[in-house]
N, C-alpha and C positions, 0 to 999 in steps of 0.2 A: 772468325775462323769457321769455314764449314764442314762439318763430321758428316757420317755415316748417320743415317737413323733407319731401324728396320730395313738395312740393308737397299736403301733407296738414298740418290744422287742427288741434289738438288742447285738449282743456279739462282743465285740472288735474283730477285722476280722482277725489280724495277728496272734491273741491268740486262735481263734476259731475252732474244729473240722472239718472235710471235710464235712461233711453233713452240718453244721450249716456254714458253707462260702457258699454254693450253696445255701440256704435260704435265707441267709441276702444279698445275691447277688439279686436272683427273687424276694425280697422283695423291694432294693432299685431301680433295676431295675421298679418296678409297681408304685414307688416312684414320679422317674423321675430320670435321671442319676445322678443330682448337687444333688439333694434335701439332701439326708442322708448327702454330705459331707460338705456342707453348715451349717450344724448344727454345725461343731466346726471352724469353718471361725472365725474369731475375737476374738476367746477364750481368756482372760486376764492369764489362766492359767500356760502355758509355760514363759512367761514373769515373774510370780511369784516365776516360779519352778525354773527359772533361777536365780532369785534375793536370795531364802532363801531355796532351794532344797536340805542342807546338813547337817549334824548332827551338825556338830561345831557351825552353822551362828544361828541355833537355839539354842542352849548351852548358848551361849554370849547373846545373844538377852533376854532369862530368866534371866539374870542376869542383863543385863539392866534394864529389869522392877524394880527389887528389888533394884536398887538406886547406882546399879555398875558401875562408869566411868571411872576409872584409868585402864593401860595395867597392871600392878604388880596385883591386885588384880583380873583381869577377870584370871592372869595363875595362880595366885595360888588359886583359888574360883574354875576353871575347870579343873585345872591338866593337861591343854594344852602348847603341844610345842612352844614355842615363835616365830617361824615362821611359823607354820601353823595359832596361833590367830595373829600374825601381817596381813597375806595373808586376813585372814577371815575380820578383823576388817575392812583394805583397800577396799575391797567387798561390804563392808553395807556401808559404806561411800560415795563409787563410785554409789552407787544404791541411796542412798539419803535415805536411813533410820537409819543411824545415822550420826552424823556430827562430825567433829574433832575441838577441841574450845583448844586454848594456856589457860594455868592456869597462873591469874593476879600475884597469890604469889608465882609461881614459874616457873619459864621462863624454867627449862627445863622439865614441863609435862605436859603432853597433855589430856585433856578429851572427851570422847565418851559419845558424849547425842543423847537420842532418838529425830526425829524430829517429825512431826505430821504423816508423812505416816508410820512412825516406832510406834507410837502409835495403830496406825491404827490397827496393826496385834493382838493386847493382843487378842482378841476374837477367833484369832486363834490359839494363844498358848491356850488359855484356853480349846477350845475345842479339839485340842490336848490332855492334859495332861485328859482332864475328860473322852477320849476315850483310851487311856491307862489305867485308871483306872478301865475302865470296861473290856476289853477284853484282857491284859495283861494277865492273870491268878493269878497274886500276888495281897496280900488283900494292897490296899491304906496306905500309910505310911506317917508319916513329916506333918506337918502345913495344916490345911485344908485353902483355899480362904474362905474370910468372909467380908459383905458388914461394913464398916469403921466404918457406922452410928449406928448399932445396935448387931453389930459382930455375926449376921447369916451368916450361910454358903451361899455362891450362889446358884444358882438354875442350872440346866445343859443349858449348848448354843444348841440354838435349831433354827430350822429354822422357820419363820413367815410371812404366810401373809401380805399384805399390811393393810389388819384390824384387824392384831394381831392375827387370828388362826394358832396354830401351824400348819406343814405341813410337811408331810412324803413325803416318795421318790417316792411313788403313788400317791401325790396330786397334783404333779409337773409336766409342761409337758412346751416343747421348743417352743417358738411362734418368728416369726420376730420383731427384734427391734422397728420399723415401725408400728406393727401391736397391741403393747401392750398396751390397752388402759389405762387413766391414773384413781389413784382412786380420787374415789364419796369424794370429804374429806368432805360433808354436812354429809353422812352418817356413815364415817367411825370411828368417837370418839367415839359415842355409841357402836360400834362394840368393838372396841380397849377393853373396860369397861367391857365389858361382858366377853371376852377373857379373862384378868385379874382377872376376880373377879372368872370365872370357874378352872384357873389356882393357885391361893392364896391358896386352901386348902391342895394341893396336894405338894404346897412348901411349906411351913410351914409344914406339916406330914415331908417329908428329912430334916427339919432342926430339929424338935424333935429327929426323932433317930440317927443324928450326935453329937448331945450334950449330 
């Protein structure tokens, strides 16, 4: 993802035209040399793209969600090779987002359950699948997500302020770890309430025209 920093624009540098490498060059040079490459220092991302970066590892993982633990049922639910889901399943287990548990009634099968950091990600499958839905080109097909309690559809994963205002890729900008101060929580529930309640009509209108 690239943000904002000091209110300067930047193009990934090994993808970028000759002219815009000589700008973001005298840019980070006006910077300071570290400063621009400081910005992805500690990035959790690679680590992620490392753990679940592949088609399959997400595949099996949607079907985790939906209450799938046995290997016979993730190859015949995904139409995968038994040694590419055997490799894959070893993967998420070794990363610690699913775990492998002996089944009590029968000593030869093994179950694949989600752990908590395997929970963790449904918000990114979800907003995966509702950003294929949009920019795929194909109209939305199969079961819509709907909350349990009142079988509306969800709302889209969005990103949020610390007082609940949504926030676009303009509201956002990189500050030091160190440097980000924490929120006001005396003032931040009323915040939260108004956020919510400006947001409620406009979710409720997408669940009308999905039913």
């Amino acid at each position: 993802m690239q943000l904002k920093m000091e209110r300067r624009q930047f193009v990934p540098f090994a993808t970028s035209p000759v002219w815009l490498r000589a700008h973001n060059a005298l840019a980070l040079s006006a910077m300071g040399a570290r400063h621009g490459l400081d910005l992805f220092e500690g990035c959790a991302l690679p680590a992620a793209l490392e753990a679940m970066g592949e088609r399959w590892s997400f595949l099996i993982l949607r079907a985790s969600f939906n209450g799938i633990v046995y290997f016979e049922d993730f190859q015949s639910t995904l139409g995968i090779a038994r040694n590419i889901l055997s490799n894959r399943l070893a993967k998420l287990v070794d990363k610690g987002i699913l775990t492998r548990e002996p089944v009590a009634t029968d000593k030869r099968r093994v179950a694949y359950r989600l752990t908590e950091k395997g929970r963790d990600l449904v918000p990114v499958m979800i907003a995966l699948r509702q950003w294929g839905e949009r920019w795929s080109g194909k109209p939305p097909g199969g079961p819509v997500l709907a909350d349990a309690r009142d079988r509306r559809p969800i709302g889209p994963i969005t990103i949020h302020a610390w007082d609940g205002r949504p926030l676009g890729l303009g509201d956002m900008c990189w500050v030091r770890r160190e440097e980000a101060g924490a929120p006001d929580e005396g003032s931040a529930a009323p915040d939260r309430a108004k956020a919510a309640a400006e947001l409620a009509p406009a979710a409720g209108a997408r669940g009308a025209q999905k039913d």
